[in-house]
C-alpha positions as CSV (number, residue, x, y, z in Angstrom):
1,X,95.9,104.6,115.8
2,X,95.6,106.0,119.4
3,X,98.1,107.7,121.1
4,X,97.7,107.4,125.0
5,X,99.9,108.4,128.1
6,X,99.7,108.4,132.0
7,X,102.6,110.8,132.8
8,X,103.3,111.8,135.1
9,X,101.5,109.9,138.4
10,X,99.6,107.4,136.1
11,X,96.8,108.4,137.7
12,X,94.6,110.0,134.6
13,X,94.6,108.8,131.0
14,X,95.1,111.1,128.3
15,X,94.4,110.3,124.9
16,X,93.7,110.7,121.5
17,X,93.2,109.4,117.7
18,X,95.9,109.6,114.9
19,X,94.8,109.5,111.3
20,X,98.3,110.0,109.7
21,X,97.7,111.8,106.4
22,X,99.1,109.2,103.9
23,X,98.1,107.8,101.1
24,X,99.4,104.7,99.6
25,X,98.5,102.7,96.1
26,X,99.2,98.7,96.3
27,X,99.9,97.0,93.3
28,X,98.8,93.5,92.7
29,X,102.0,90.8,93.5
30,X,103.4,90.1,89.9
31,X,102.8,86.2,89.4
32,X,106.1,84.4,90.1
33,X,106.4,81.6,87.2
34,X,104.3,83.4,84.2
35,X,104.6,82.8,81.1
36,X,106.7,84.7,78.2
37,X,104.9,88.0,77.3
38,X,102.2,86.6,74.2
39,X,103.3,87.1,71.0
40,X,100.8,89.8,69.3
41,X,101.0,92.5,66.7
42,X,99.0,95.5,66.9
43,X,101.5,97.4,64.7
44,X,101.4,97.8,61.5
45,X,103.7,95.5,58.8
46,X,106.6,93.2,60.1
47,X,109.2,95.3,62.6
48,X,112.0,93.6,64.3
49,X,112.5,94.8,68.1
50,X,114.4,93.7,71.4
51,X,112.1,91.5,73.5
52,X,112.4,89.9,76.6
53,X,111.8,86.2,74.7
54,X,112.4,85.3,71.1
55,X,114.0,84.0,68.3
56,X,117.7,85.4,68.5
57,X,119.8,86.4,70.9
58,X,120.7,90.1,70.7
59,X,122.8,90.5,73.8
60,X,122.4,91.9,77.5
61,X,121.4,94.3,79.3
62,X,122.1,95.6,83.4
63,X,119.3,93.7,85.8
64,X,116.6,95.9,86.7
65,X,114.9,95.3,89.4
66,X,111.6,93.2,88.8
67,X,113.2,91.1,86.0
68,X,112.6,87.6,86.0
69,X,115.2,85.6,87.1
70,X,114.7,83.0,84.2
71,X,115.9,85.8,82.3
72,X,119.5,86.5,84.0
73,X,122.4,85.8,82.0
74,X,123.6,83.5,84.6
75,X,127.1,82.3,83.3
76,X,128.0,86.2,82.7
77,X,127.2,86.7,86.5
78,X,129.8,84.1,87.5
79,X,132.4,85.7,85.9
80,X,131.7,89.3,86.8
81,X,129.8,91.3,90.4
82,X,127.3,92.9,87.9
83,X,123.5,90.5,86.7
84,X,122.7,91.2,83.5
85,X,119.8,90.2,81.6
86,X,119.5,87.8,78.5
87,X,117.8,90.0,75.5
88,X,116.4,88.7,72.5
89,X,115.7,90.1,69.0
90,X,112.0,88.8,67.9
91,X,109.6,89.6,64.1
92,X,106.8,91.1,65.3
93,X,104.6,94.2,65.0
94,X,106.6,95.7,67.5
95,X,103.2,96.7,69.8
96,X,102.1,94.2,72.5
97,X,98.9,94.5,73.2
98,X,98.2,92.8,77.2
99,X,94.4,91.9,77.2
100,X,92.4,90.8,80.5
101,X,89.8,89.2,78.8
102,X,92.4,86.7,76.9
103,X,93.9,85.1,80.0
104,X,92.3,81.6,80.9
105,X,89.2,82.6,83.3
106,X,90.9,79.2,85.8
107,X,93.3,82.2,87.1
108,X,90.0,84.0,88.4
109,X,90.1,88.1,89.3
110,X,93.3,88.2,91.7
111,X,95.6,85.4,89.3
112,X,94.7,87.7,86.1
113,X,95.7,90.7,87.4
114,X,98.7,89.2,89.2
115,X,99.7,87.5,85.2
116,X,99.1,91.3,84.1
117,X,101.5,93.2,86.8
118,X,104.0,90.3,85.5
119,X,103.9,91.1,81.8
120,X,103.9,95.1,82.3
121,X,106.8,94.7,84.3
122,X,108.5,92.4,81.8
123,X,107.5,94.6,79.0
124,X,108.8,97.9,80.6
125,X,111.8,96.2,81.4
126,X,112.6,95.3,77.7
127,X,111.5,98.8,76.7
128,X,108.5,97.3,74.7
129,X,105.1,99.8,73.5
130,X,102.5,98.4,75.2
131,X,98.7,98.8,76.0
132,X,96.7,97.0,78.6
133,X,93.0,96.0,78.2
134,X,91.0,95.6,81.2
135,X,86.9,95.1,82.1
136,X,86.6,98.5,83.6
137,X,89.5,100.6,81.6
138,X,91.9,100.8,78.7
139,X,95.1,102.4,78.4
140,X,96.4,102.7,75.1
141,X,100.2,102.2,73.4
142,X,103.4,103.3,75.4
143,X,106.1,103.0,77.3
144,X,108.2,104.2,79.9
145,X,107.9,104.5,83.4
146,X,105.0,107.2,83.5
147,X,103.0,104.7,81.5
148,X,104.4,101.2,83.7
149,X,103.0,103.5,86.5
150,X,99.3,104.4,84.8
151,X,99.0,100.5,84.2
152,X,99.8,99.5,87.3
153,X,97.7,102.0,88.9
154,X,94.9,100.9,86.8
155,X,95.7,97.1,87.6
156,X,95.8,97.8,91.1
157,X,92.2,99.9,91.2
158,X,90.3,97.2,88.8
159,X,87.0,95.9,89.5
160,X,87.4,92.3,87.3
């Protein structure tokens, strides 16, 4: 950026460069119509958890932010000022694990990593465990925000 003036005659030109000492990490756009979060178990024996698809309804939840719509209890929203978001109890082994390498290769580099920012978001959001597998890094089980933030990180820094 340059920063240039010609106060106060406009006879000379000064000027100079501005490098702004910022730093800034851009996440890949979370796919708009993805599917449900895959159904895997890397747990071990059958739990039952709260997921954001399943088999039966468990209740709702406030809207975050970066939920998908599909999910929004739509008919509660009509009656009250507040979204809230449909929540489902689902057998499983209660760890999901998101894997690069298992998405159709159709969606090429930029569509993967979009259908991965999706399903962390969705899985944070339900307050699933979690680990992402991609070409270039792993990051094992967790959850909370810390770890939505070292997956997207490492979403948004992959090679493919």
């Amino acid at each position: 950026m340059t920063i240039d003036t010609r106060f106060p005659f406009g006879l000379w030109r000064a000027w100079s460069y501005l490098t702004p000492a910022l730093t800034a990490m851009v996440y890949p756009a979370p796919e708009m119509d993805a599917p449900p979060l895959p159904v895997t178990g890397a747990g071990v024996g059958d739990t039952v958890g709260v997921a954001a698809s399943g088999d039966d309804f468990a209740g709702v939840r406030p809207y975050q932010p970066g939920d998908a719509h599909k999910m929004v209890a739509w008919k509660l929203a009509a009656r009250s000022d507040e979204l809230s978001v449909k929540q489902f109890e689902a057998q499983g082994g209660g760890e999901l694990m998101l894997d690069y390498d298992e998405l159709p290769e159709v969606l090429g580099i930029e569509g993967r990593l979009s259908r991965l920012t999706r399903w962390v978001l969705d899985a944070d959001s339900s307050h699933m465990r979690y680990s992402v597998k991609l070409p270039d890094a792993m990051i094992f089980i967790g959850s909370g925000a810390a770890h939505r933030e070292h997956c997207l990180t490492a979403l948004a820094v992959c090679i493919g």
